[in-house]
Backbone as JSON, one array per atom type, in Angstrom:
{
  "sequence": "XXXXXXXXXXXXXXXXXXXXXXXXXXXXXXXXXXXXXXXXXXXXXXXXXXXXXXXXXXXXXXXXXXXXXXXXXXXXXXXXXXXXX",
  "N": [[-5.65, 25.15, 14.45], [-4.39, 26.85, 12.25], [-4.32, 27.32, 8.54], [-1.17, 28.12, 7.55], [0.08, 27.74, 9.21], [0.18, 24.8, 9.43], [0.65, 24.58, 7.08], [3.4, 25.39, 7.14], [4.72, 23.8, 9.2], [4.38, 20.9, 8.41], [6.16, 21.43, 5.98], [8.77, 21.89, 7.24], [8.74, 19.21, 8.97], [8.7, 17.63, 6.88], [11.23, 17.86, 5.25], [12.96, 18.55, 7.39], [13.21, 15.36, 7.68], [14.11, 14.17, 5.1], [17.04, 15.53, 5.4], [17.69, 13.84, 7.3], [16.94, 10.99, 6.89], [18.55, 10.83, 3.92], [21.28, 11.4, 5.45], [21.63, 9.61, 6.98], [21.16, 7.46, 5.06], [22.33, 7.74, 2.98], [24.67, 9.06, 2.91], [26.97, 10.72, 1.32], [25.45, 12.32, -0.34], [24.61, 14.62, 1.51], [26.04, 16.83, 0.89], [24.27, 18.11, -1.46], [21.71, 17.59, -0.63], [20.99, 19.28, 1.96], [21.96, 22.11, 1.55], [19.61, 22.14, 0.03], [17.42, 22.0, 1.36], [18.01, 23.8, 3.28], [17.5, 26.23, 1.89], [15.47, 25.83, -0.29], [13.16, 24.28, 1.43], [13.53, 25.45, 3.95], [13.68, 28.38, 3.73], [12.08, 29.1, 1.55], [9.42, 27.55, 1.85], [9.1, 26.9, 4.68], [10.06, 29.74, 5.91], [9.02, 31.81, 4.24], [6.36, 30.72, 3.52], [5.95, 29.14, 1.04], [5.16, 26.66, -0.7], [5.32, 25.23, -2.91], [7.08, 26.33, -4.16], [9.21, 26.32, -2.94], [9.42, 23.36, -3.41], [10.21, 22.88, -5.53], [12.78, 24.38, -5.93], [14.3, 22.62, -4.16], [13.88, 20.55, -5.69], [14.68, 20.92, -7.82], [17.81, 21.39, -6.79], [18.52, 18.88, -5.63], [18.61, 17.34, -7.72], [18.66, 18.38, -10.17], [21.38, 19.92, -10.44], [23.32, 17.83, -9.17], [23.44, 16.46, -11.77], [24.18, 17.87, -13.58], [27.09, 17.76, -13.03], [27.67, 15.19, -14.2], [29.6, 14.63, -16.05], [32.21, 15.52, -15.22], [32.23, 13.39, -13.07], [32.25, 11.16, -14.85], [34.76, 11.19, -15.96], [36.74, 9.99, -14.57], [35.86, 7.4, -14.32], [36.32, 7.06, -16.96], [39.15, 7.27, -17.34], [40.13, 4.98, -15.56], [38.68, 3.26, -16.86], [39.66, 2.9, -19.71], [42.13, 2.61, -18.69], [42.47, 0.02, -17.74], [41.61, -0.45, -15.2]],
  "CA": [[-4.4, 25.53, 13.83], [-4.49, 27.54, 10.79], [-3.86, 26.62, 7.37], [-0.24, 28.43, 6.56], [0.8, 27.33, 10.4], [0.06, 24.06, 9.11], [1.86, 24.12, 5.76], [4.86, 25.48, 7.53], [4.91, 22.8, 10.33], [4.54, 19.91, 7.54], [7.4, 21.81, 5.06], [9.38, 21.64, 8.45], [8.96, 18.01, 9.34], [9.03, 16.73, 5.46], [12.58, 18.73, 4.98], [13.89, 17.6, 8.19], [12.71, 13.75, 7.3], [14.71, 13.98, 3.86], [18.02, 15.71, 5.4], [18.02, 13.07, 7.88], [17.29, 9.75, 5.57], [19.87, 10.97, 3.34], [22.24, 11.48, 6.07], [21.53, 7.86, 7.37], [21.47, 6.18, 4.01], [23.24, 8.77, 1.46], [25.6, 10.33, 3.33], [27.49, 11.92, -0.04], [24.45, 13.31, -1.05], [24.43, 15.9, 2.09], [26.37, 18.12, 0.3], [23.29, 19.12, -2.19], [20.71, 17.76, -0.07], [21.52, 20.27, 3.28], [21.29, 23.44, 0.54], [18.14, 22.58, -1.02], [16.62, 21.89, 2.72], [17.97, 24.8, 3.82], [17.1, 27.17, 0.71], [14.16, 25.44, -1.03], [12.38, 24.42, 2.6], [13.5, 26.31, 5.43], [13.78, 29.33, 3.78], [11.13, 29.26, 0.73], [8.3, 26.72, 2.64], [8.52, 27.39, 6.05], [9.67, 31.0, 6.19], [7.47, 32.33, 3.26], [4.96, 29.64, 3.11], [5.12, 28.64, -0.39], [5.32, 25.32, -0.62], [5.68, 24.49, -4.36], [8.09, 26.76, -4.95], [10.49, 25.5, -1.81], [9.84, 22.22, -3.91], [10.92, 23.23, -7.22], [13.85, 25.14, -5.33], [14.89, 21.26, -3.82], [14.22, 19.84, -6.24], [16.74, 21.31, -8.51], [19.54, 21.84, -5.99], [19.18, 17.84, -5.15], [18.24, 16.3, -8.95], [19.19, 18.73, -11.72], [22.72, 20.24, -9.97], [24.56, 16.53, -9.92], [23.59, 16.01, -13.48], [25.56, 18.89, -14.31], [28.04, 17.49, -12.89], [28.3, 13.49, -14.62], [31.07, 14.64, -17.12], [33.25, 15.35, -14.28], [32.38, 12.3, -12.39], [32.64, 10.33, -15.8], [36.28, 10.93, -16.55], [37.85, 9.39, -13.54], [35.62, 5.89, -14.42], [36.66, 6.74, -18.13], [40.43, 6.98, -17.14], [40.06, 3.87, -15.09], [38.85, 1.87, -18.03], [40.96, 2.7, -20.31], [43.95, 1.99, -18.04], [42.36, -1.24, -17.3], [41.5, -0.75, -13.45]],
  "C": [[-4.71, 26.0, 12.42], [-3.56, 26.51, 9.43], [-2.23, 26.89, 7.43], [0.28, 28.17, 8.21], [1.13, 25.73, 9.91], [1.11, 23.5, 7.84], [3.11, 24.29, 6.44], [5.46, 24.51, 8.88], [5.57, 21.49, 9.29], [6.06, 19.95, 7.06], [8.43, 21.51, 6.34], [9.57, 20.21, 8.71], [9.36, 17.45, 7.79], [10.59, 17.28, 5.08], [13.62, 17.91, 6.56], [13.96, 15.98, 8.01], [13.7, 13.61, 6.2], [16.09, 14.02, 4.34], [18.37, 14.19, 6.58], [18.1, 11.63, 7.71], [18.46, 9.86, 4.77], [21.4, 10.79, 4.31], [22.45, 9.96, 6.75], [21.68, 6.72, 5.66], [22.82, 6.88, 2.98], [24.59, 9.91, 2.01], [26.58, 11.52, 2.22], [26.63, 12.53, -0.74], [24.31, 14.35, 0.31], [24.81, 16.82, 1.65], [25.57, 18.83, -0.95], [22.29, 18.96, -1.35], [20.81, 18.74, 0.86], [21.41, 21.58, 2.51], [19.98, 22.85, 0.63], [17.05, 22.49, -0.13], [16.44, 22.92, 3.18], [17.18, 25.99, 2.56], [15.5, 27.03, -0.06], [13.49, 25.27, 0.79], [12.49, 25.09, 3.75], [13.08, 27.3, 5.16], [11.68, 29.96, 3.03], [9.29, 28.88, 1.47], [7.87, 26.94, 3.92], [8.64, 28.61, 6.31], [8.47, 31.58, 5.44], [6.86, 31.35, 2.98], [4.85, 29.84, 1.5], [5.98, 27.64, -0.75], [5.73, 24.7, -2.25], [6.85, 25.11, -4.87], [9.66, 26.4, -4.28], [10.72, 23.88, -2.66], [10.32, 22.13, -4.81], [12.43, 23.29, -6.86], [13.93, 23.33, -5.09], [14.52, 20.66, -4.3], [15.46, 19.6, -7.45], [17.87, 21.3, -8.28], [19.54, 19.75, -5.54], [18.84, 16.86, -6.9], [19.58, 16.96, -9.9], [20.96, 19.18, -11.37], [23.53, 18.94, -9.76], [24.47, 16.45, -11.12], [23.79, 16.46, -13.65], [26.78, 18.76, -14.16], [28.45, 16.07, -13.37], [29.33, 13.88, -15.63], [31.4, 14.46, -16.29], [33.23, 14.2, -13.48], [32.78, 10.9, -13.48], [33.9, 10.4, -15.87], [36.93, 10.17, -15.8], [37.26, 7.76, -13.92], [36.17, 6.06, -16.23], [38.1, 6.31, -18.2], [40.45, 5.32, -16.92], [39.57, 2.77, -15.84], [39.59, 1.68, -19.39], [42.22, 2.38, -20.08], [43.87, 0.67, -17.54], [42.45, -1.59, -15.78], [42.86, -0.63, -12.49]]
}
């Protein structure tokens, strides 16, 4: 089996392994994880074999893209303590 058959088998099983942990433990994280599977590994890793950059790609769409979003998830626990629960 060749090398870039190889990487794209792996990127394949390690991408399906993630969307499917998440979906068993994290279920509200499918909605970034499922992009960055599809986009960063399906597309980046296993179609064009390049593996670091499918990881960069998911890793951004499942790390750095919520933390753009903690204001907005902050206000509703800020409301809620200022109104005293």
């Amino acid at each position: 089996m060749g090398r870039g058959v190889r990487t794209r088998l792996t990127g394949l099983v390690l991408y399906t392994a993630a969307v499917a942990w998440c979906a068993y433990q994290l279920p509200d994280s499918l909605l970034f994880v499922v992009p960055g599977a599809v986009l960063g590994g399906g597309v980046l890793h296993v179609w064009r074999g390049r593996p670091w950059l499918g990881l960069l790609v998911f890793a951004i769409m499942v790390v750095a893209v919520p933390v753009l979003l903690w204001p907005s998830m902050l206000t509703g626990t800020y409301a809620d303590l200022r109104d005293g629960f």
